[in-house]
C-alpha positions as CSV (number, residue, x, y, z in Angstrom):
1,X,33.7,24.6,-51.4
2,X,32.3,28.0,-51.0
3,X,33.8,30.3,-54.0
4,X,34.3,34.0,-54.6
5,X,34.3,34.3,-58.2
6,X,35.6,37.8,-59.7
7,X,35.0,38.6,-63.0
8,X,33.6,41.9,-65.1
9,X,31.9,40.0,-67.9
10,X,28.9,38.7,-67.2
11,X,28.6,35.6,-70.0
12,X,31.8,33.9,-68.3
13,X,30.8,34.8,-64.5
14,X,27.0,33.3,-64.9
15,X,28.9,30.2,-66.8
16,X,31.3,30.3,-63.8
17,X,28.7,30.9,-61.2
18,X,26.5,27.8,-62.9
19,X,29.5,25.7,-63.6
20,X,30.8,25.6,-59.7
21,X,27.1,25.3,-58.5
22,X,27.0,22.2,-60.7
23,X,30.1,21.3,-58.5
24,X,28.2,21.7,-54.9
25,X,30.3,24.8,-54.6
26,X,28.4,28.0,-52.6
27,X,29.4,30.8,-55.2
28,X,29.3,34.8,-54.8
29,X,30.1,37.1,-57.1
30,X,31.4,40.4,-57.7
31,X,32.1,42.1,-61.2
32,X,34.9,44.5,-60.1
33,X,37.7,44.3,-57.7
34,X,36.8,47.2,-54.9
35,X,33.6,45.3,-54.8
36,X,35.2,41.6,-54.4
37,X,37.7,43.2,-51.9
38,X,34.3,44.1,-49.5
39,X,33.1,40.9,-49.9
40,X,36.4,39.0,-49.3
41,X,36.9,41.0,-46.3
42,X,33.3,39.9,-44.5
43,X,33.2,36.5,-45.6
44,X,35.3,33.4,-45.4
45,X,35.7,31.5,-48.7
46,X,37.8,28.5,-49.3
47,X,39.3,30.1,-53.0
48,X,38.8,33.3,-55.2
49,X,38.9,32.8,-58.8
50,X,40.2,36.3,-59.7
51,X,40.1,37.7,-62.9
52,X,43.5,39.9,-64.2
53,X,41.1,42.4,-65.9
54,X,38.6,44.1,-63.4
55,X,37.1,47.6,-63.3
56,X,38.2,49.8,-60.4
57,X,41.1,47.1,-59.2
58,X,42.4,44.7,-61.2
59,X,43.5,41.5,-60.5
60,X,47.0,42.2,-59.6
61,X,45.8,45.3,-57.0
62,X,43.2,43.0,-55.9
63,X,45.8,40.0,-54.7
64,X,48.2,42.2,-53.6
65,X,45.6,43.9,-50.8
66,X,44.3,40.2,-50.1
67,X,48.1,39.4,-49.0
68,X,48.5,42.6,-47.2
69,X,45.2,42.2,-44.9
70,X,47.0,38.5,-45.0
71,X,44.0,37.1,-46.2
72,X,45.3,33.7,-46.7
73,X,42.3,32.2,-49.4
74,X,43.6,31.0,-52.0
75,X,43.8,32.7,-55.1
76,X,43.5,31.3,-58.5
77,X,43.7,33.8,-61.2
78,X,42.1,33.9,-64.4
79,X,43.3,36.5,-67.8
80,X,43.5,35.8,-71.6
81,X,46.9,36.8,-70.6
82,X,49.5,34.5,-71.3
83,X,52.9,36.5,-71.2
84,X,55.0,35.1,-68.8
85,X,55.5,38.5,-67.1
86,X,52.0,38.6,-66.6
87,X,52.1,34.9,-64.9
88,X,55.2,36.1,-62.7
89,X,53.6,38.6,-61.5
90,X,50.6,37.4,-60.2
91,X,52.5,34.7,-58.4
92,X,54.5,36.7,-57.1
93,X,51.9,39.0,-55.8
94,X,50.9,35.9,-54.2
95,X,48.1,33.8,-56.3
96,X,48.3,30.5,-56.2
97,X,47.7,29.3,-59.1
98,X,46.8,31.0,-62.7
99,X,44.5,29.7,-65.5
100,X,44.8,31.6,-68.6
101,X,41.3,31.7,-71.3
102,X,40.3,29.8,-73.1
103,X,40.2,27.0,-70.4
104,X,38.1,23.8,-70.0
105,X,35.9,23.2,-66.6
106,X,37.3,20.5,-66.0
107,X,40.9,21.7,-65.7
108,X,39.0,24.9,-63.7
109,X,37.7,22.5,-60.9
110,X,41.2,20.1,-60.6
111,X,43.2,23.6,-60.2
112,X,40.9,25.0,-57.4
113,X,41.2,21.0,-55.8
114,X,44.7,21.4,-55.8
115,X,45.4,24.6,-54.6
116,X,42.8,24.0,-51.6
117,X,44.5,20.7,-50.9
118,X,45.3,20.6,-47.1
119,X,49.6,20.2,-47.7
120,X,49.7,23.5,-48.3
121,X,51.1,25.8,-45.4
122,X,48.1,28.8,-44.6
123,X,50.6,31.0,-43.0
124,X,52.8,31.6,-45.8
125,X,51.8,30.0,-49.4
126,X,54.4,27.7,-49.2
127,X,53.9,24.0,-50.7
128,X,55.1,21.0,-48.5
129,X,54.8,17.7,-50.2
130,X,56.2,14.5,-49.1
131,X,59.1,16.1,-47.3
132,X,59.7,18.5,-49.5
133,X,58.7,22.3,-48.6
134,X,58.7,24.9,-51.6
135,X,58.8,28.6,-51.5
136,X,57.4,30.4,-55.0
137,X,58.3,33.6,-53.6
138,X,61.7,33.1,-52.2
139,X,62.1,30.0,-55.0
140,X,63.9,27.6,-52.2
141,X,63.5,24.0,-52.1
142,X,64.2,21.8,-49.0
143,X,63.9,18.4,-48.1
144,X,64.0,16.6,-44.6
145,X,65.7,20.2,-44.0
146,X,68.2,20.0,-46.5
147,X,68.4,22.9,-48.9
148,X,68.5,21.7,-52.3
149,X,69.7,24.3,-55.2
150,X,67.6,24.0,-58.3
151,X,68.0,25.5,-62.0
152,X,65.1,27.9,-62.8
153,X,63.9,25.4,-65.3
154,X,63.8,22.4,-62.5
155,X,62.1,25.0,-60.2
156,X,59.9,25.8,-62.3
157,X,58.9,21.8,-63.2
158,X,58.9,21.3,-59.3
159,X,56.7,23.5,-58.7
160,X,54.3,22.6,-61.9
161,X,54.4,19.3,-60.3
162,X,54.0,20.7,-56.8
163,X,50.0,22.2,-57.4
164,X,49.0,19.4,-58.7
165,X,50.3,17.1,-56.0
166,X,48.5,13.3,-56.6
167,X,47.3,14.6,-60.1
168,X,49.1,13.4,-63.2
169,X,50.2,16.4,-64.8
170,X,50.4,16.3,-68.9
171,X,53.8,16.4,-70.8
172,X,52.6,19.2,-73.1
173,X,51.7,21.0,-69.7
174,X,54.9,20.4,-68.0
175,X,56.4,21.4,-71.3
176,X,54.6,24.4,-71.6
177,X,55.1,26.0,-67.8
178,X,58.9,25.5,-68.0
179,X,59.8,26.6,-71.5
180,X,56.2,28.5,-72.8
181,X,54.0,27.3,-75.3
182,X,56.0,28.9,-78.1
183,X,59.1,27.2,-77.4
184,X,60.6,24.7,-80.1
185,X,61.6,22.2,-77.7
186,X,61.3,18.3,-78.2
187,X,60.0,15.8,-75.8
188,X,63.0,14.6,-75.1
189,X,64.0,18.0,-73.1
190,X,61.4,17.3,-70.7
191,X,62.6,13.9,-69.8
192,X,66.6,15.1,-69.5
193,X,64.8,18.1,-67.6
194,X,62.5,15.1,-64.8
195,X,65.9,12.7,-64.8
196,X,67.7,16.1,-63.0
197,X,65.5,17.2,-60.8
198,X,65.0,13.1,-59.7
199,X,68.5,13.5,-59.2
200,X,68.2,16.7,-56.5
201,X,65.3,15.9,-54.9
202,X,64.7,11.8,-55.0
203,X,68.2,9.9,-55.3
204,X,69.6,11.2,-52.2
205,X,66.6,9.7,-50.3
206,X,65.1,6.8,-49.7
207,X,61.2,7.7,-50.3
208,X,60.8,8.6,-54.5
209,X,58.4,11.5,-55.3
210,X,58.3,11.7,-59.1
211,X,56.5,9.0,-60.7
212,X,56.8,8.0,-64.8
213,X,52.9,8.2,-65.6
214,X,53.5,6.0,-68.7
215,X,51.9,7.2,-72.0
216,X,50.5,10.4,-70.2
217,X,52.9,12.8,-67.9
218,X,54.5,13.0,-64.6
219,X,52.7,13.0,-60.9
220,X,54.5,14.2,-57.9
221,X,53.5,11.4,-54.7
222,X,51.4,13.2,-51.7
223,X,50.9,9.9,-50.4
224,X,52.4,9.1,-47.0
225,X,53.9,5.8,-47.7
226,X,54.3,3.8,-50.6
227,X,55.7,4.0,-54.0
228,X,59.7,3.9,-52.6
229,X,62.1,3.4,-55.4
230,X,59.2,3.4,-57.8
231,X,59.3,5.6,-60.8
232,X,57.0,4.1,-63.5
């Protein structure tokens, strides 16, 4: 994969710069945004990993001129940040994804797989998997072109679910992108929360998407064909 990597200190962008390397990724750099702007403008890159907190432009200026040239590399944004203002907003802007400090390689390198994952749409940022297509911006779900209404919690599961397409995604992570990492929620909630959406987005159909990764999580099924009815 061939990388832009944005970000002002230089400890963390050499570690970046070497870790991605490591990965057989082609890697530039830039340590401010009017700078990584240039550069994403005369090259092609597969993903940007954008941090919030540049000189000159920061993070949010910078992906919000990328999607106004409509630059469509995928953006995958990276703060100590944590508020969940912070996260809306970036998405919003248009990132694809967002990875807040401290954060371990290996999550790094799944995230920019998944986000660079051909089911996703280049024109628009939407998300289509197995059927399904998903809108962050306008928050619509549909399925074999039915519109299907979700709850901004199952929305936000979906689409927890959704970047990670194929990947088992942890309970504690599913947990913490619907209800924040400070929220006194059991275990339980999360299971209630996966039974509804099943109920919107799988029982109407024939083909099952959400699959009971036992012990571990949940994994939303990219997979053309198999796993029909299956849910463990």
């Amino acid at each position: 994969m061939r990388i832009l990597v944005m970000e002002d200190e230089p400890r963390m962008l050499e570690l970046l710069r070497r870790g991605l390397q490591e990965h057989d990724c082609t890697v530039m750099t830039a340590m401010d945004g009017e700078t990584g702007l240039e550069i994403a403008s005369a090259c092609e890159f597969d993903a940007i990993l954008l941090d919030v907190g540049l000189p000159k432009r920061d993070g949010f200026e910078v992906v919000r001129v990328l999607r106004e040239r409509a630059c469509g590399t995928r953006v995958l944004m990276l703060t100590a940040r944590d508020a969940e203002d912070d996260i809306i907003r970036g998405l919003n802007l248009g990132a694809d994804d967002y990875l807040t400090k401290p954060f371990s390689f290996a999550e790094l390198v799944a995230r920019l797989q998944s986000i660079t994952r051909p089911h996703r749409d280049d024109r628009n940022g939407r998300i289509e998997v197995g059927g399904l297509i998903i809108d962050p911006l306008r928050r619509t779900v549909a399925r074999d072109n039915d519109c299907i209404d979700l709850s901004r919690s199952e929305f936000s599961l979906l689409i927890s679910l959704a970047r990670f397409a194929g990947i088992c995604v942890p309970r504690k992570s599913l947990m913490e992108s619907v209800w924040g990492s400070d929220a006194e929620v059991g275990t339980g909630a999360l299971d209630v929360l996966v039974n509804a959406l099943r109920g919107k987005i799988d029982a109407p159909y024939k083909r099952k998407l959400i699959r009971t990764v036992r012990g571990a999580g949940y994994l939303l099924n990219c997979q053309s064909r198999g796993m029909e009815g299956a849910q463990s």
